[in-house]
C-alpha positions in Angstrom: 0.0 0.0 0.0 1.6 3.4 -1.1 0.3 6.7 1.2 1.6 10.1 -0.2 0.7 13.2 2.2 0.4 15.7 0.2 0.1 19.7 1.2 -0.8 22.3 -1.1 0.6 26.1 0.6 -1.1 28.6 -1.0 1.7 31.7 -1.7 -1.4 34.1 -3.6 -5.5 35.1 -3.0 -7.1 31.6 -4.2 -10.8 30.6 -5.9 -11.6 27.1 -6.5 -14.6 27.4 -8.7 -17.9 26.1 -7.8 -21.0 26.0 -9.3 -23.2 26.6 -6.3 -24.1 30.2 -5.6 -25.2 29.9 -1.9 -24.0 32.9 0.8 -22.5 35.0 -2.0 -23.1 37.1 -4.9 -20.1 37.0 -6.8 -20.7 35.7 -10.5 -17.8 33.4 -9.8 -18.1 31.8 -6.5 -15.9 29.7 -3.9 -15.9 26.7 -3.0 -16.7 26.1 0.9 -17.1 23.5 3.5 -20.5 23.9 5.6 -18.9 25.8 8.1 -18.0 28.2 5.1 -14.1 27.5 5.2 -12.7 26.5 1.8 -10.8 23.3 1.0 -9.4 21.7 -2.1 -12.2 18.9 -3.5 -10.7 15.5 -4.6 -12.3 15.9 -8.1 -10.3 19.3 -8.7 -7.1 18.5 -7.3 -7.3 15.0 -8.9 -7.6 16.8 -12.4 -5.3 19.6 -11.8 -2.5 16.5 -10.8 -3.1 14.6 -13.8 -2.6 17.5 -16.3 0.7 17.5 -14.6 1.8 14.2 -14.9 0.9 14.1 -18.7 3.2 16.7 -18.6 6.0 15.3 -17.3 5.7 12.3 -18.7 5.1 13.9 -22.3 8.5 15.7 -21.7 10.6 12.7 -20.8 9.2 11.2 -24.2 6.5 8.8 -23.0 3.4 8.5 -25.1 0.6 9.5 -23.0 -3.2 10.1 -23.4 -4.3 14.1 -23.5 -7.8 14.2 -21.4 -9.3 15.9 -23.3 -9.1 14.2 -26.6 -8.3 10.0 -26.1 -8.1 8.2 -23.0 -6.7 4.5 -22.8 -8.7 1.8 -23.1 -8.3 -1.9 -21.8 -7.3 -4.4 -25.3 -4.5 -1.9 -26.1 -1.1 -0.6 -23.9 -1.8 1.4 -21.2 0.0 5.0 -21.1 1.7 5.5 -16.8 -0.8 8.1 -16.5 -3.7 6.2 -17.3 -2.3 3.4 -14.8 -2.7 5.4 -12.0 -5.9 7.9 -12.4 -7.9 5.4 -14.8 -9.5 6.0 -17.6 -13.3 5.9 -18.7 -12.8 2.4 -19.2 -10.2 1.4 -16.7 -10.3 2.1 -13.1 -7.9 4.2 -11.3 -5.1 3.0 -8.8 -5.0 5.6 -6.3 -7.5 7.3 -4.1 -8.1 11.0 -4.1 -9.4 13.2 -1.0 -10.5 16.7 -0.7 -7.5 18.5 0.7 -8.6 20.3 3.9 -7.2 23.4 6.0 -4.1 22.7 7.8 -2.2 25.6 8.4 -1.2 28.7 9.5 -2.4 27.5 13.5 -4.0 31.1 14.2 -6.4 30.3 11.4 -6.8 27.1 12.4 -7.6 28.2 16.0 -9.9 31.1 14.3 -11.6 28.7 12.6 -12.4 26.8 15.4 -13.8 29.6 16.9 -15.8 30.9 14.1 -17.4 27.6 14.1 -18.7 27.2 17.6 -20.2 30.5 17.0 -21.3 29.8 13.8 -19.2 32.1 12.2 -18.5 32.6 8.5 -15.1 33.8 7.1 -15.3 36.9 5.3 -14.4 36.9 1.5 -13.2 39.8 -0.8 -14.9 39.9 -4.4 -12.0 40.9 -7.4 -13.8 42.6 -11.1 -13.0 41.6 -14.0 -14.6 42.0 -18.1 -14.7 39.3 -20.3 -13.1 39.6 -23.5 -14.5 39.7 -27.2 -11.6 37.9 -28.2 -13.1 38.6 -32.3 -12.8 42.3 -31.8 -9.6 42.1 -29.2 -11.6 44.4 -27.1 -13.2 44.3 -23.8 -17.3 42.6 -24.3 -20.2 44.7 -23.4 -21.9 44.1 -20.5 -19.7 41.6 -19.2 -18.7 42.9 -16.0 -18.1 39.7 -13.5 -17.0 39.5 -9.9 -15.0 36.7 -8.3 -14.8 35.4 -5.1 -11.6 35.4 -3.4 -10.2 33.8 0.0 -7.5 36.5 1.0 -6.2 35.5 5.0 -3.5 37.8 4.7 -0.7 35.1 4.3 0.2 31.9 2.9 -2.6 28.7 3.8 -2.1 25.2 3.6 -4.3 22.4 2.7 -3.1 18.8 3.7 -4.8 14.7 2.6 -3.6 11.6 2.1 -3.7 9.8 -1.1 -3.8 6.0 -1.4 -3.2 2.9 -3.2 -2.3 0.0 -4.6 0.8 1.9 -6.5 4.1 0.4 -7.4 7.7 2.8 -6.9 7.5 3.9 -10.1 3.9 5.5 -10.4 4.4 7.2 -7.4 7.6 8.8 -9.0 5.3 10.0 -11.7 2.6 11.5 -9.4 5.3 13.2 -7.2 7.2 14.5 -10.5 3.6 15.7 -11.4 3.1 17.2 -7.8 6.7 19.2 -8.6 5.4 20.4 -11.7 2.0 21.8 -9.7 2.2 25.9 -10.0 -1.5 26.8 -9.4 -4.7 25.9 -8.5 -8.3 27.1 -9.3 -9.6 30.1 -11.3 -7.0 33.1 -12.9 -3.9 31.4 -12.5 -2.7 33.8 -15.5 -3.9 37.2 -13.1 -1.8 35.5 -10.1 -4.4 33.6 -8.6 -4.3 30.4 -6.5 -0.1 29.7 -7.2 0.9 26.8 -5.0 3.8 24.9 -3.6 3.5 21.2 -3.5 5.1 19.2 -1.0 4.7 15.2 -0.5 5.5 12.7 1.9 5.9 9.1 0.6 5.5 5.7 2.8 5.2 2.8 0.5 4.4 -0.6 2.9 5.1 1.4 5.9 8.8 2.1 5.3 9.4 6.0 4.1 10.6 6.6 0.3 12.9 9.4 0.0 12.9 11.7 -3.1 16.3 10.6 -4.7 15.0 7.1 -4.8 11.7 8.7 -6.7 14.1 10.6 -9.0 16.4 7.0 -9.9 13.3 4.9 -10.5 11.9 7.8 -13.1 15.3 7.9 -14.9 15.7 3.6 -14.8 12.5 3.7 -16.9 13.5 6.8 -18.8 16.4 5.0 -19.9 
């Protein structure tokens, strides 16, 4: 069984999108917990880390599957990074959670004490105009707001990820954690930049990262 504790630090404001409009008006709204605190959700940290990983592994010359046009199927070879988050017709190898608060502690404590007084966090609202990308010009009547978490200083958000993974595909989901810059909506106007961290115990016994970076270059080779 392979356990990578991964933390996401937050270094910029942050908006991980959601559909659901409740307790704001912002046009583009944040995701939240029921006490109102944000967190990362499995399903958009799980596709955030995959785009990385076909990254990497597209750069090292591997032939991999792009999302968003094939995926692998099972009576042909399968592509590492379809081996480990699965495909429409394969199932996936490791276990994604939603990533929740961890750090700075005064949050954490302020958190706690929001909550037994049933407290929501405040957050800030940032404007912006969609673009008529025909006429290269701002569009009419597109002002939009979006909901931002600002604390003031960098956040972190901490889960464990598990499976039954072999040495190698964890290499390829920590090279892809590496290769993690930002999370959630505006990453081009500075929003939601991230540093990745991981922690990897494969049967118990702690895997360092030179022995991630040996078994990437062994298959490389």
């Amino acid at each position: 069984m392979t356990e990578i504790e991964v933390v996401l630090t937050f270094v910029t404001s942050l908006n991980i999108g959601s559909g659901a409009q409740e307790g704001t008006l912002a046009d583009r709204a944040f995701i939240k917990a029921r006490d109102g605190w944000p967190y990362v959700p499995a399903t958009a940290f799980k596709g955030q880390l995959r785009h990385a990983v076909e990254r990497v592994a597209s750069g090292m010359g591997f032939e991999v599957c792009d999302t968003h046009r094939k995926m692998c199927r099972p009576d042909k070879p399968i592509c590492p990074v379809c081996q480990i988050f699965g495909s429409p017709w394969i199932p996936g190898r490791l276990r994604f959670v939603d990533l929740e608060l961890a750090s700075p502690a005064l949050l954490m404590k302020k958190r706690e004490q929001d909550r037994r007084s049933r407290i929501h966090p405040r957050y800030s609202s940032r404007y912006g105009v969609a673009l008529n990308r025909r006429r290269g010009v701002a569009a009419d009547a597109l002002l939009y707001t979006t909901e931002l978490f600002e604390p003031g200083v960098p956040v972190s958000f901490k889960g464990v990820l598990t499976g039954e993974i072999g040495l190698v595909s964890t290499a390829w989901v920590v090279a892809g954690l590496n290769f993690l810059t930002a999370m959630g909506r505006a990453k081009s106007a500075g929003l939601g930049w991230v540093e990745a961290k991981a922690v990897v115990q494969i049967d118990g016994c702690v895997v360092d990262d030179e022995e991630l970076r040996v078994a990437l270059l062994e298959v490389a080779r």
